[in-house]
BAVOTI-702717 format. One line per field, with one value per residue: residue in three letters; x, y, z of N, C-alpha, C in turn. Coordinates in Angstrom, 3 decimals, decimal comma. Example, Ala and Ser with C-alpha at 12.3 -4.5 7.8 and 13.67 -1.06 7.14 Angstrom:
<sites>
aa	c(ala	ser)
n.c1	c(13,190	12,850)
n.c2	c(-5,690	-2,250)
n.c3	c(7,800	7,080)
ca.c1	c(12,300	13,670)
ca.c2	c(-4,500	-1,060)
ca.c3	c(7,800	7,140)
c.c1	c(13,200	12,900)
c.c2	c(-3,300	0,030)
c.c3	c(7,800	7,870)
</sites>
This chain:
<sites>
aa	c(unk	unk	unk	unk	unk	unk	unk	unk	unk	unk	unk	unk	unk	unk	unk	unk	unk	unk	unk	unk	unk	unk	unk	unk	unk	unk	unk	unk	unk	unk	unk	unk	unk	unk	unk	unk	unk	unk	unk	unk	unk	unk	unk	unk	unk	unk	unk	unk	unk	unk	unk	unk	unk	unk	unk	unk	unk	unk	unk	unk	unk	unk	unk	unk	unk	unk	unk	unk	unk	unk	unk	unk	unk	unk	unk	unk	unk	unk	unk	unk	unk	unk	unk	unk	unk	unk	unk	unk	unk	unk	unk	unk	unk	unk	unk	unk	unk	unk)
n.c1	c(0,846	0,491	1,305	0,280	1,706	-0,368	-0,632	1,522	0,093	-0,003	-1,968	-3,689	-2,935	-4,116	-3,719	-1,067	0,432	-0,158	0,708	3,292	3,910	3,079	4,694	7,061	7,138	7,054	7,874	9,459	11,248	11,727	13,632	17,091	19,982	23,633	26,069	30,076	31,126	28,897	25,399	22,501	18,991	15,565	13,370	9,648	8,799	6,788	5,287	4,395	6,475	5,702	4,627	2,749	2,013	0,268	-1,311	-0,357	0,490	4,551	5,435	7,291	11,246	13,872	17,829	20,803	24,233	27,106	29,793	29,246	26,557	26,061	23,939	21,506	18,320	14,715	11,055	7,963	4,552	3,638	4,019	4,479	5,665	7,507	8,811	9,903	11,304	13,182	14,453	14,952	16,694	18,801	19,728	20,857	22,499	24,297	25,097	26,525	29,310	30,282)
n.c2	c(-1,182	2,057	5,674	9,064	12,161	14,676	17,447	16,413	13,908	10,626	9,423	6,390	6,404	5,263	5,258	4,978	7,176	9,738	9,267	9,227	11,593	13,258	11,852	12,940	15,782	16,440	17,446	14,884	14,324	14,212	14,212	15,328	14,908	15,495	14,055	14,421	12,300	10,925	9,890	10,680	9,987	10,673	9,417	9,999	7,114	6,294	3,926	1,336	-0,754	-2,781	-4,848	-6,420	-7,263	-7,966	-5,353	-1,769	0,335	0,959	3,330	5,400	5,754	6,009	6,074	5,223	6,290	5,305	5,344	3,521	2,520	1,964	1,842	1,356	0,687	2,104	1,590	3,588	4,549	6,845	10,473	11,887	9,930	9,574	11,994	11,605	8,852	9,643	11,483	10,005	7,659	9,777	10,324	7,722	7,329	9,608	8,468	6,139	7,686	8,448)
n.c3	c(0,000	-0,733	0,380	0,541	2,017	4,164	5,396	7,416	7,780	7,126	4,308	2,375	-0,967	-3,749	-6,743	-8,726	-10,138	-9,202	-6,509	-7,008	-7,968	-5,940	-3,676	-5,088	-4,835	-2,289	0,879	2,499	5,042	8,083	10,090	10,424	11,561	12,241	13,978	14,486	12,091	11,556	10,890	11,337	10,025	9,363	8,129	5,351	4,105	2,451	1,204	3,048	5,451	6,809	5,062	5,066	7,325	10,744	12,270	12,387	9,970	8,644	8,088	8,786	8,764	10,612	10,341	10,732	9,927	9,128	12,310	15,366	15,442	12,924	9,907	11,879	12,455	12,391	13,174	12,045	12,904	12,255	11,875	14,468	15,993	14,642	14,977	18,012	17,589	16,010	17,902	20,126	18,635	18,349	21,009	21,412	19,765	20,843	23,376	22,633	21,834	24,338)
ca.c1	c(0,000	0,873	0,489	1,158	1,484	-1,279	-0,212	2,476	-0,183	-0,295	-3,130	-3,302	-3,285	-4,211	-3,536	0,443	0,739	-0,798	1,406	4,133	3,092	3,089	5,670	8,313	7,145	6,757	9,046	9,370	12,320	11,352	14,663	18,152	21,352	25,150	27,197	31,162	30,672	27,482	24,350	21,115	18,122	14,149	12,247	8,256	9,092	5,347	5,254	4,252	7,307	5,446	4,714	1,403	1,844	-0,473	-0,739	-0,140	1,741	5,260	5,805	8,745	12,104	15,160	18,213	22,130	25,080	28,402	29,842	29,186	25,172	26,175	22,979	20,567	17,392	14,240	10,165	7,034	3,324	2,646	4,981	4,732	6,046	9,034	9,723	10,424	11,877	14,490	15,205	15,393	18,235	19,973	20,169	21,790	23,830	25,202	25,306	27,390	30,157	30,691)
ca.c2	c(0,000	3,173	6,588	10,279	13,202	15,597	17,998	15,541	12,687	9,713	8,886	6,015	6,471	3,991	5,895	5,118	8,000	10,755	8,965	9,289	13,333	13,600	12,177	13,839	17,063	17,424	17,503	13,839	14,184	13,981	15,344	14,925	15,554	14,723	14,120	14,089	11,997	9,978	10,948	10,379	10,744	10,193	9,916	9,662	5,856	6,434	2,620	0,446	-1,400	-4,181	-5,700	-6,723	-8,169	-7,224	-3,796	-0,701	0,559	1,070	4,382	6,124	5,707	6,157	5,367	5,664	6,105	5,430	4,715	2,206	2,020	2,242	0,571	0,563	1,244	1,981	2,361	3,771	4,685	8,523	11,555	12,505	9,045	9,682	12,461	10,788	8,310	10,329	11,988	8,586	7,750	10,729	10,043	6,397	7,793	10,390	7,476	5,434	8,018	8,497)
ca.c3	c(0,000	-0,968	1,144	0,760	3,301	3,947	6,383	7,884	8,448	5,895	3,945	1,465	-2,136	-5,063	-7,813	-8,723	-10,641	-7,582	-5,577	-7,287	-8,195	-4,354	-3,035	-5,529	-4,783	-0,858	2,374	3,255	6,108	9,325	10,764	10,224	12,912	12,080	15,035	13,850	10,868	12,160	10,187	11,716	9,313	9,977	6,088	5,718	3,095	1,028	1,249	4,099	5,076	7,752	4,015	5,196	8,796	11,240	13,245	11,930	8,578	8,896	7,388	8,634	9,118	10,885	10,367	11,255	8,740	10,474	14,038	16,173	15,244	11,650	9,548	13,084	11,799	13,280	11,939	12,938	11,635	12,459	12,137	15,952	16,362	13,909	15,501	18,992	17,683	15,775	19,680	20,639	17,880	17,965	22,161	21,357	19,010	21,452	24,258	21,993	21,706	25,402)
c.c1	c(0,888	0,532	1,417	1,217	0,873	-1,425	0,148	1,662	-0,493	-1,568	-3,079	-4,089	-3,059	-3,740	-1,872	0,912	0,824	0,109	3,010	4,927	3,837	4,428	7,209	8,262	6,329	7,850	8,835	10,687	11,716	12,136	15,658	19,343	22,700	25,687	29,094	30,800	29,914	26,379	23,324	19,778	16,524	13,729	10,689	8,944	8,146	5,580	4,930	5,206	6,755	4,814	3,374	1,260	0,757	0,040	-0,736	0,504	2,968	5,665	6,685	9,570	13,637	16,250	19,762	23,329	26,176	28,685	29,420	27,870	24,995	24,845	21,652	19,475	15,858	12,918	9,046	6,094	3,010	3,925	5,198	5,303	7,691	9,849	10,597	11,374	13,363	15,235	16,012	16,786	19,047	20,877	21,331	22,913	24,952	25,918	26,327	29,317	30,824	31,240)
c.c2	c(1,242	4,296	7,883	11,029	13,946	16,131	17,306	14,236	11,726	9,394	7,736	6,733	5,246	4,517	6,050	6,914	9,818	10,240	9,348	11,136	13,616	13,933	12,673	15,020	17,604	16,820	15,952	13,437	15,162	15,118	14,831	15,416	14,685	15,233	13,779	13,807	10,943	10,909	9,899	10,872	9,407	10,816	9,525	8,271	6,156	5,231	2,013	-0,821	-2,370	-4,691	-6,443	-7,767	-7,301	-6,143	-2,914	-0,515	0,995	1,981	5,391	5,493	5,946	5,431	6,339	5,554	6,304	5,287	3,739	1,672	1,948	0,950	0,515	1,489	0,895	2,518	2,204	4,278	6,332	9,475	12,206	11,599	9,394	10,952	12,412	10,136	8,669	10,755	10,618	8,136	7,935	10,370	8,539	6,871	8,547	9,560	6,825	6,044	8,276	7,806)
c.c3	c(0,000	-0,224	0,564	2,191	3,123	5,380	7,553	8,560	7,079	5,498	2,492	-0,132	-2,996	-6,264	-7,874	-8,867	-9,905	-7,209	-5,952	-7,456	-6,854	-3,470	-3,666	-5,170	-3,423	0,395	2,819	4,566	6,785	10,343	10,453	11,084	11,902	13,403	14,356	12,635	10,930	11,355	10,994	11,110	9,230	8,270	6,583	4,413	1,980	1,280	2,315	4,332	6,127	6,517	4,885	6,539	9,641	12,168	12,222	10,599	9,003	7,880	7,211	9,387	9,528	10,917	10,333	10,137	9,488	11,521	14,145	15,858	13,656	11,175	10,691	12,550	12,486	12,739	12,654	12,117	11,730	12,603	13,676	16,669	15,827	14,739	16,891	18,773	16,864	17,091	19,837	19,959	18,294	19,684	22,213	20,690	20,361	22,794	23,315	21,930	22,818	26,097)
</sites>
């Protein structure tokens, strides 16, 4: 399933082509921090990445480039979620270097 953003909350779309419209042409990052040369970056996906398990859609994600959490990746259904869980991240991240 497919979704766009409509004033930072997902809604699905069927229509490839809308979807596609959409999400080329609106803000899909969440948030982004670099510590040293650690990148920490929160995207909205447009896709549902729990691939059809039950619960929720799995629509954004975070994830770590470099250091010690290099690759640790992390996904959630609602932008007020992403943005927690970017905090959350960015806090491991900064735990990691200490």
């Amino acid at each position: 399933m497919k979704y766009i953003l409509k004033d930072k909350k997902p809604v699905p779309c069927k229509d490839l082509l809308a979807w596609a419209d959409a999400f080329e042409n609106s803000e899909n990052q969440v948030a982004f921090d670099r510590i040293e040369d650690i990148q920490i970056s929160t995207v909205f996906l447009g896709v549902d990445h729990a691939h059809g398990q039950d619960g929720p859609p799995m629509l954004f994600e975070t994830m770590v480039y470099g250091g010690e959490l290099d690759k640790q990746t992390e996904r959630c259904s609602t932008w007020d979620e992403a943005e927690v869980m970017h905090k959350n991240m960015l806090q491991r991240v900064q735990d990691s270097l200490s």
